[in-house]
C-alpha positions in Angstrom: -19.4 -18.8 18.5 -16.6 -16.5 20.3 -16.3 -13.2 18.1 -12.3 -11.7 17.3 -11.3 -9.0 17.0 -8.2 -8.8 14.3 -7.1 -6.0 12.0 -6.9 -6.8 8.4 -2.9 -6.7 6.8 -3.8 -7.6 2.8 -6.2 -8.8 0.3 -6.3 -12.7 -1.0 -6.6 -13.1 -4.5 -9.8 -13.9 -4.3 -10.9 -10.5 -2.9 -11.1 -12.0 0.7 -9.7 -9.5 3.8 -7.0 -11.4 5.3 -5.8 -11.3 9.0 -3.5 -13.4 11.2 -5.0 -14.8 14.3 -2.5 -16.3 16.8 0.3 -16.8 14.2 -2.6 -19.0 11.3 -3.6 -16.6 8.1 -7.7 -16.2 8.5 -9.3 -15.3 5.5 -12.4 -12.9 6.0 -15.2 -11.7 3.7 -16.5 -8.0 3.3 -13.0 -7.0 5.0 -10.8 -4.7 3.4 -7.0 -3.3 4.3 -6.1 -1.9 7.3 -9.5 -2.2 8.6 -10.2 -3.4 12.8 -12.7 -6.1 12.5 -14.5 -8.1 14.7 -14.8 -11.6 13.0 -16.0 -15.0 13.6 -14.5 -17.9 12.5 -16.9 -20.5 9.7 -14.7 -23.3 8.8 -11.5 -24.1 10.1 -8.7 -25.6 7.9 -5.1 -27.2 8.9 -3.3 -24.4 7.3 -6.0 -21.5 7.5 -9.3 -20.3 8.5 -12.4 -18.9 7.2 -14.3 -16.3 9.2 -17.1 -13.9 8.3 -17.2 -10.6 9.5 -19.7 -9.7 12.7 -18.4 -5.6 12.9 -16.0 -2.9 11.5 -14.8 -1.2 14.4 -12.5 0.8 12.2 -13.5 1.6 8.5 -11.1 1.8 5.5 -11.3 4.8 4.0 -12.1 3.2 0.6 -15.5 1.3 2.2 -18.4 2.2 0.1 -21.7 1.2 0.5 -22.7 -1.8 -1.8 -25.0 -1.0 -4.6 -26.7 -4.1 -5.2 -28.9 -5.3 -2.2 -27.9 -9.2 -2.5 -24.4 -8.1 -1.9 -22.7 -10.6 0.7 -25.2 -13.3 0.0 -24.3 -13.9 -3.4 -20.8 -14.4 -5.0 -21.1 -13.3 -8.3 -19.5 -9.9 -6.5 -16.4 -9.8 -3.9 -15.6 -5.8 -3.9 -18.8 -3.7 -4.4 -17.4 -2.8 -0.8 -14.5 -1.2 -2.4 -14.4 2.0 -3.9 -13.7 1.6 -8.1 -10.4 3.2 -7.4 -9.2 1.3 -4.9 -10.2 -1.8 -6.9 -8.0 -1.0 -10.1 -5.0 0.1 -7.5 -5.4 -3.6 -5.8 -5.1 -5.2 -8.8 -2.2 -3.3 -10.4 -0.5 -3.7 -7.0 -1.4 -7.7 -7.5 0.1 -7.8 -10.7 3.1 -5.9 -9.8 4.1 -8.2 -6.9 3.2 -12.0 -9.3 5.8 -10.3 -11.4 8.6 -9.7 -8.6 7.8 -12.8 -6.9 7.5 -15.3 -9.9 8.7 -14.1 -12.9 11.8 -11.8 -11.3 10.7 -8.8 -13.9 9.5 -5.2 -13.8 8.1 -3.7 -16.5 10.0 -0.4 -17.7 6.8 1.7 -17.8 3.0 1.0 -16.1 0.3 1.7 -18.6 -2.6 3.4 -17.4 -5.5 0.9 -16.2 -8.3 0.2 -18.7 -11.4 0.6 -17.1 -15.4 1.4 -18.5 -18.5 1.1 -17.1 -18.7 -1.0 -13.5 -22.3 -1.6 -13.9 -24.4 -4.2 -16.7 -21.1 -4.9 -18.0 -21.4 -8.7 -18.3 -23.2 -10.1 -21.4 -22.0 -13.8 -20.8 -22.4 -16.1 -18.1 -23.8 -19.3 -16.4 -27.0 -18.9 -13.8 -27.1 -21.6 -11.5 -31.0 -22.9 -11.2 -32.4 -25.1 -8.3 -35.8 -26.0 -6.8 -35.9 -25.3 -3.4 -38.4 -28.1 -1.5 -38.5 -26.0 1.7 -39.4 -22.7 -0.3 -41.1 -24.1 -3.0 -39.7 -22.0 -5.7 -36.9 -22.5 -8.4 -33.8 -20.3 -7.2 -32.4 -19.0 -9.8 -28.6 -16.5 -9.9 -25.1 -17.0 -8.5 -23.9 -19.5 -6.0 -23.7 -18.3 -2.2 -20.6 -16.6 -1.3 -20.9 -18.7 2.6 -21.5 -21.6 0.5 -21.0 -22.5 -3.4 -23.4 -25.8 -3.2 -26.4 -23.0 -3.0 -27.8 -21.1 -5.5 -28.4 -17.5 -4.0 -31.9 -16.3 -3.2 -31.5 -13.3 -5.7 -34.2 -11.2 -7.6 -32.0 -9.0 -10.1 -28.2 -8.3 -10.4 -26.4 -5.0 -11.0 -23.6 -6.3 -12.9 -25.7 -8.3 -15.6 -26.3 -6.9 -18.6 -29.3 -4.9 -18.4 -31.8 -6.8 -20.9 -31.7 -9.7 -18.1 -29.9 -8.2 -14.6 -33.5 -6.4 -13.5 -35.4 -9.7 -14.9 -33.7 -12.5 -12.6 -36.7 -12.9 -10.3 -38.5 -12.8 -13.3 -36.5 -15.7 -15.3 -36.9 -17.5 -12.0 -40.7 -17.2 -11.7 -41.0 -18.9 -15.2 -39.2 -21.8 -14.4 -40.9 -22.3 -11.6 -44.1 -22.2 -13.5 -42.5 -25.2 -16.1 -43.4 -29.0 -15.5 -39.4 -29.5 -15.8 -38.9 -26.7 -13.0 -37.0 -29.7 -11.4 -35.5 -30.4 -14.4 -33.5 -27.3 -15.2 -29.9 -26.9 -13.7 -28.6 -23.9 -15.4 -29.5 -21.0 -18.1 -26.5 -19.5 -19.5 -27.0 -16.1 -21.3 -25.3 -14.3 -24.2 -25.7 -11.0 -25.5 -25.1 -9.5 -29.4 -25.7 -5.9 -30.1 -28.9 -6.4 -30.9 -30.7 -9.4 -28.5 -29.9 -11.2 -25.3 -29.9 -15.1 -26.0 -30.4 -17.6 -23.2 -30.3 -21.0 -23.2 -31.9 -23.5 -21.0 -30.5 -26.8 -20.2 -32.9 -29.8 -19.5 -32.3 -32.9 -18.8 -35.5 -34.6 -20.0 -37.6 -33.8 -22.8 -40.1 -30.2 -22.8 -43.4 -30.8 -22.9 -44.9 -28.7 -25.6 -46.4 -26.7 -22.6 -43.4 -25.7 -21.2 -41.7 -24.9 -25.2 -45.2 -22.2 -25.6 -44.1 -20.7 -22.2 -40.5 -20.4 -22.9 -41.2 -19.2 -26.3 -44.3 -16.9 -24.5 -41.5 -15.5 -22.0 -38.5 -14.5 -25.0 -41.0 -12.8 -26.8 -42.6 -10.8 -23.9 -39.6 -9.4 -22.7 -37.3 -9.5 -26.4 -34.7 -12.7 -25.6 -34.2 -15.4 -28.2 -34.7 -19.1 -26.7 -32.2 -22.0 -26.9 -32.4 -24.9 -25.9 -29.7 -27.4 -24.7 -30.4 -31.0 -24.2 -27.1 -32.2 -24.0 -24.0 -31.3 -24.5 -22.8 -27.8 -26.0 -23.4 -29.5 -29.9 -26.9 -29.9 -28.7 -28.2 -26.2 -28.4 -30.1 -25.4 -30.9 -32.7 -22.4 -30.8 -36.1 -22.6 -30.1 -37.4 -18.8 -30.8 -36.7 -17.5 -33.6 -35.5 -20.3 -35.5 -32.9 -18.1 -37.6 -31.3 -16.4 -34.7 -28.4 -14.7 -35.1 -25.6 -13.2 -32.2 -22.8 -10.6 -33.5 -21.1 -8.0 -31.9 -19.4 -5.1 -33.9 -16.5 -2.9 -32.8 -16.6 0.3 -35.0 -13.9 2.9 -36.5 -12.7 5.5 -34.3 -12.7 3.5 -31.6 -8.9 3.1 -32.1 -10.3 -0.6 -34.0 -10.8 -1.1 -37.6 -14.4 -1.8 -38.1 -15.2 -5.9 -38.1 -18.1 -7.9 -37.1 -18.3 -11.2 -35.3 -20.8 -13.3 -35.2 -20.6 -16.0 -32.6 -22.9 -18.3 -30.9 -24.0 -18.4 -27.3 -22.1 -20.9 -25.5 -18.7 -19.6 -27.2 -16.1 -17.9 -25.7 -16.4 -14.3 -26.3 -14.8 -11.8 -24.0 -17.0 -10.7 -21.3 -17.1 -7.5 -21.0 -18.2 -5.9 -24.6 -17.3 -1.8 -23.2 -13.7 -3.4 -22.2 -12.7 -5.7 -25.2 -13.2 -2.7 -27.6 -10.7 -0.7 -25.4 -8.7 -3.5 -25.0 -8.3 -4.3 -28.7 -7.2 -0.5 -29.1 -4.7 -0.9 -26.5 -3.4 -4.5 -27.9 -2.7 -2.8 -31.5 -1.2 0.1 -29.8 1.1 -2.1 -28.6 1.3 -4.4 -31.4 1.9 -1.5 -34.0 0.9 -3.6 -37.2 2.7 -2.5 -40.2 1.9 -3.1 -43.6 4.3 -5.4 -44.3 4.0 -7.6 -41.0 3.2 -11.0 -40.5 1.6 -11.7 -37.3 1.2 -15.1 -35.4 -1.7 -15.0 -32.8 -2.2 -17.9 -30.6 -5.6 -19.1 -28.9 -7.6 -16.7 -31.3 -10.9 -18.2 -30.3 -13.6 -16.5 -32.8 -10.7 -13.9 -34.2 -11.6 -10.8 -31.6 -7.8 -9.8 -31.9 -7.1 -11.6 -35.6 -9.5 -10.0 -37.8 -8.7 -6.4 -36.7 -4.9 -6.9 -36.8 -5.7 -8.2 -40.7 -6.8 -4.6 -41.2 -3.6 -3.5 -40.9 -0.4 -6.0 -42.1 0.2 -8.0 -44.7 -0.7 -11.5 -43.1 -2.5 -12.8 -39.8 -2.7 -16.5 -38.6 -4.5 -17.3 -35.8 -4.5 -20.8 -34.0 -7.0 -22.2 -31.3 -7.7 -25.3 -29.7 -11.2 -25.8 -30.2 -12.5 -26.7 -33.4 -16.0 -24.9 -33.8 -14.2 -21.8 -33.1 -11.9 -22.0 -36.1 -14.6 -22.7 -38.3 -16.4 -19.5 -37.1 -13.3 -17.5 -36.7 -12.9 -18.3 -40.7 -16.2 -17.6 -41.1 -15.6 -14.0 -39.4 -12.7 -13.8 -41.8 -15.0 -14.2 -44.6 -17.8 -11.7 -43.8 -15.4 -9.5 -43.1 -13.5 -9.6 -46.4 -10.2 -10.0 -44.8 -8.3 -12.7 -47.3 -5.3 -12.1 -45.4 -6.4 -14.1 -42.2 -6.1 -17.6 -42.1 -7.1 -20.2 -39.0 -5.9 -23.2 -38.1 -6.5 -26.1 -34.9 -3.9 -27.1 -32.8 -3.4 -28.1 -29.3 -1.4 -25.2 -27.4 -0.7 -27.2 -24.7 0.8 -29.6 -26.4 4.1 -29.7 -28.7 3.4 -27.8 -31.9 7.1 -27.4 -33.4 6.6 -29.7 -36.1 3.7 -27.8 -37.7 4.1 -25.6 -40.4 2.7 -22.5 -39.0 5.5 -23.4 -36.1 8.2 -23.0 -37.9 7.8 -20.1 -39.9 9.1 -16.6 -39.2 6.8 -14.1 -38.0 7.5 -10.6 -37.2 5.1 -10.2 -34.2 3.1 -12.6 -31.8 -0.1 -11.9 -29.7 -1.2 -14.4 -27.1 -4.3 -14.6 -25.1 -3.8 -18.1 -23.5 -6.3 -19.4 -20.6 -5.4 -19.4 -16.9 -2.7 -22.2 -17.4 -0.9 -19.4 -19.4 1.8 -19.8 -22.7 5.1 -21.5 -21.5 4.6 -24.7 -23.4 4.7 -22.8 -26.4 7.3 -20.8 -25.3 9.6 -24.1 -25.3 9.9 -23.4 -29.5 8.3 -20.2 -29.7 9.3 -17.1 -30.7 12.1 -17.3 -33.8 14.9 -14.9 -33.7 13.0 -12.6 -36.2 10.0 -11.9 -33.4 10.7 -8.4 -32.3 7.2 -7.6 -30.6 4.9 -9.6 -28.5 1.5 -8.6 -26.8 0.7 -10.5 -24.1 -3.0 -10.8 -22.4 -3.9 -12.8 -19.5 -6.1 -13.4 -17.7 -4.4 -14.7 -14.5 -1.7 -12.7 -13.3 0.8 -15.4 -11.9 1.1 -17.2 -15.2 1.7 -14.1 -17.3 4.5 -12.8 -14.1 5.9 -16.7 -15.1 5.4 -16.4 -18.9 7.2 -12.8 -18.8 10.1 -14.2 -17.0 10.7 -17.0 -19.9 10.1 -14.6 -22.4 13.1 -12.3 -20.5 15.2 -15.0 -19.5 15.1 -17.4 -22.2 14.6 -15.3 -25.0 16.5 -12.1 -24.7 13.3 -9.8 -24.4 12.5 -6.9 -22.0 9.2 -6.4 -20.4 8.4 -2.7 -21.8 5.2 -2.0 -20.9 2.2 -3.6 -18.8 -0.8 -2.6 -17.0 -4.6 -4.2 -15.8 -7.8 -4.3 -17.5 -10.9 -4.0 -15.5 -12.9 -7.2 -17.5 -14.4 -8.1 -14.3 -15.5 -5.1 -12.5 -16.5 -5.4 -8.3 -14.5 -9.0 -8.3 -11.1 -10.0 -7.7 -10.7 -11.4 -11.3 -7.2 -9.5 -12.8 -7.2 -9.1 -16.3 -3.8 -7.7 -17.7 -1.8 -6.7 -20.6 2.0 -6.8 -21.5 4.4 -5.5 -24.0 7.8 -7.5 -24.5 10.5 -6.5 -26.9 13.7 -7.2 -28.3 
């Protein structure tokens, strides 16, 4: 196929180089700004093309050699091309524009980027597994960046945590070596402090040949087995039978200490170096008094709640999901906080009539999901909200969020900034401070 040569004018959001070739936006992987390229178009769309890259011809100056070796291949990583520095100015620069362009705001004063360690920073995730006929071995990682319906032929990953990044090949010899090697479509993992859980997902019954093996591999290399049959209620453990995953942030951190406990397929925040940091930052912000009462919405397990209790009078948190409430309370409990209470609701849905809904409360934090908070910003916040900390998770919903929050509700945008969560990928995790 004919080879281009273009010169690369931005990034896509998905950490793709992007040039224009005769007028149509071509989006290119392992490209980066300002670069001269010589590309070859893969797939061809009505309103855009992807190409892979054949040659740089002219380098950016913030190319750095990829650490891990499977870079390219697989697409658990988009910017181990890019120097760390560059990355965290990228995404700033991405936030910055989704809040010009959608919500028609600018925050009065950029805080400086959160970042931590960019390597062995994930503890949570989904591995993809598949037998491969033609090879005749079980695959086992991240999908192909060329192509998402493959599993990448990987043997360790740099950005895993490091009980289980160096082991991949490892995890992936086992399965193989299982009667239900064919049987096995995904191993999720989950670390605590103390162990790195993983659980497998069958979809027939375990011969009690393959259960010694598993049970032979967690204790050989220190992971606890769980087993998943069906859907999430189904996991269960396998090894040892009274497993328990918690994570603890500790005092001085800028965090009162707390402990949650949690179990492996719930939401916990990726990065465990970046969530203490980012709780710091999100009471910094929130400056908890004694005698505040603080609303925050889609709590999950409590991971903002139960340190803001510390520090005010009262704290209810609401979530969607109902297991997570229960442990949330639960958190509450072990953590003799009295002051924080939990309740289940739908935040995509109209709340106003709820009790919670229609109280005063001096101070809100959200940490809504990609589809961001603006349903309930149709009733929420009362006059007597002064402070609100935003996180997101996806820029252009907070950038529309913000402008509600301005717009409709008389607040100013004070402060906001990024939070490396997702090191070496295009995955912007922010934070914002709105006043009134």
């Amino acid at each position: 196929m004919q080879e281009i040569q273009a010169t690369i004018t931005a990034l896509g959001h998905d950490g793709r180089g992007v040039a224009r070739i005769e007028g149509k936006t071509t989006f290119v992987s392992g490209a980066l700004v300002d670069e001269q390229i010589n590309l070859r178009i893969r797939k061809r769309h009505r309103h855009f093309d992807e190409a892979e890259m054949v040659e740089v011809l002219t380098p950016s100056p913030y190319r750095v050699e990829p650490k891990c070796r499977h870079f390219g291949a697989c697409g658990g990583c988009s910017l181990q091309h890019m120097d760390a520095a560059a990355q965290i100015h990228a995404k700033q620069q991405v936030l910055a524009d989704n809040f010009a362009r959608i919500g028609k705001v600018e925050p009065k004063r950029w805080l400086e980027p959160l970042t931590d360690t960019p390597w062995g920073y994930r503890r949570k995730g989904r591995l993809s597994v598949r037998y491969v006929a033609k090879k005749e071995r079980v695959l086992v990682g991240f999908r192909e960046e060329s192509n998402p319906r493959f599993v990448a032929d990987i043997s360790h990953c740099e950005v895993v945590h490091p009980a289980l990044g160096p082991k991949i090949g490892l995890l992936a010899e086992l399965i193989g070596s299982l009667e239900a090697a064919r049987d096995i479509p995904q191993v999720e993992f989950a670390a605590g402090d103390d162990t790195m859980a993983l659980v497998f997902r069958h979809m027939n019954p375990l011969s009690e040949r393959d259960r010694t093996a598993l049970v032979a591999f967690g204790q050989q290399h220190g992971f606890a087995i769980y087993l998943q049959p069906g859907g999430v209620s189904s996991v269960h453990p396998l090894w040892p039978a009274d497993h328990r995953l918690a994570f603890r942030i500790a005092a001085g951190e800028g965090v009162d200490d707390v402990e949650l406990e949690f179990r492996p397929l719930d939401f916990v925040q990726v990065n465990a170096g970046m969530n203490a940091k980012m709780m710091a930052r999100a009471l910094e912000l929130l400056d908890p008094q004694p005698t505040d009462r603080v609303l925050d919405l889609f709590c999950g397990l409590g991971n903002f709640t139960l340190p803001i209790a510390r520090r005010v009078a009262e704290v209810v948190g609401i979530e969607g999901e109902h297991g997570l409430v229960e442990r949330a309370a639960e958190n509450a409990r072990r953590n003799g906080l009295a002051n924080a209470s939990f309740h289940v609701a739908n935040l995509f849905e109209d709340q106003r009539g709820t009790a919670w809904a229609r109280q005063p409360w001096d101070k809100l934090l959200l940490d809504p999901p990609r589809a961001g908070a603006d349903k309930v910003l149709e009733y929420l916040p009362h006059k007597a909200t002064k402070r609100i900390v935003y996180v997101s998770c996806h820029p252009a919903s907070l950038a529309r969020d913000a402008g509600i929050l301005v717009e409709k509700h008389g607040f100013r945008l004070s402060a906001a900034g990024v939070m490396d969560m997702f090191p070496h990928t295009a995955h912007v995790e922010s934070i914002a401070l709105f006043e009134r």
